[in-house]
C-alpha positions as CSV (number, residue, x, y, z in Angstrom):
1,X,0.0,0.0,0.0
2,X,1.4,3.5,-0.5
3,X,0.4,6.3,1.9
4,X,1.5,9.5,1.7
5,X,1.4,13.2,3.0
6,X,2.2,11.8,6.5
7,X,2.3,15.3,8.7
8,X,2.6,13.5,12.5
9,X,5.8,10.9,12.1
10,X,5.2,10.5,15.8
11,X,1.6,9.4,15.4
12,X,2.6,7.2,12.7
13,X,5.0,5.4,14.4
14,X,2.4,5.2,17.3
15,X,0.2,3.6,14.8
16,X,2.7,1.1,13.4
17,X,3.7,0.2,17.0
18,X,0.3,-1.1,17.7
19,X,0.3,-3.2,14.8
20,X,0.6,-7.2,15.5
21,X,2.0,-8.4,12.5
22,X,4.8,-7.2,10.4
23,X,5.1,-4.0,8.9
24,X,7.7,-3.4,6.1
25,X,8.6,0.1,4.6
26,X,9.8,-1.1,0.9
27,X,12.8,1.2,-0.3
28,X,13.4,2.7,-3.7
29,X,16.2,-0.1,-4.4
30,X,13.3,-2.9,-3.7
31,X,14.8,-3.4,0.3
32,X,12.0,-4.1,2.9
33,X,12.6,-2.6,6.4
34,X,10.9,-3.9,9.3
35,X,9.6,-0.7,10.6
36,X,8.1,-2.4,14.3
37,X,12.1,-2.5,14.7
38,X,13.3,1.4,16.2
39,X,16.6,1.1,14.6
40,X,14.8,0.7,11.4
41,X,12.7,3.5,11.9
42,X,15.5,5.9,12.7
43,X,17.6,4.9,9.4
44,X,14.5,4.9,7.4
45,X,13.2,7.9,8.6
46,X,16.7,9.9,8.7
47,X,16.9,9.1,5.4
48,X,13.6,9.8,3.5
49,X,12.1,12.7,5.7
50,X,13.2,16.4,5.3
51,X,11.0,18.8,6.1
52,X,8.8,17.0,8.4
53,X,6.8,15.3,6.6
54,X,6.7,12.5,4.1
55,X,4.9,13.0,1.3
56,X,5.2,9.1,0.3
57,X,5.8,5.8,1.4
58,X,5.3,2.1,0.3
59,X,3.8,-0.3,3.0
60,X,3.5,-4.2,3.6
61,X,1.3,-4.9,6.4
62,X,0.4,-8.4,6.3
63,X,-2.6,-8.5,8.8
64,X,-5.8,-7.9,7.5
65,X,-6.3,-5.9,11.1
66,X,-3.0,-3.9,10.7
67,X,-4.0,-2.6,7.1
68,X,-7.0,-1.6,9.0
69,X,-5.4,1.0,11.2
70,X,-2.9,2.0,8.6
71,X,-6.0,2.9,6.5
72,X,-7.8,4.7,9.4
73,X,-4.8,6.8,10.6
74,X,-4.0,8.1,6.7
75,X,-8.2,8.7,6.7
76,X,-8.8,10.0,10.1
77,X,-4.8,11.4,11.0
């Protein structure tokens, strides 16, 4: 899934934290990240974001219920 114009990194994270299954960020070379990992989301993060906020990402959640919230936090924020 791609999400995009993410404004609160810290509510993402929150959102990706409360996931159950595993959550990959794909990079532009094709690499999945494990983003429930904090060292992932540091490296990832340090190197995609610039000005606060990400205008896109690519997502593999592999729980039907952790799509669920991804969906609901790009909907509701």
């Amino acid at each position: 899934m791609k999400v995009q114009n993410i404004n609160d990194i810290e509510k993402f994270f929150q959102v990706i934290d409360k996931c159950v299954g595993k959550v990959e960020l794909v990079t532009g070379e094709g690499d999945r990240l494990n983003l429930k990992s904090k060292l992932s989301q540091y490296v990832s993060m340090a190197n995609i974001f610039s000005n606060g906020e990400i205008p896109e990402l690519e997502l593999i959640a592999y729980e039907k219920e952790d799509i669920d919230k991804l969906v609901s936090f790009m909907i509701n924020g």
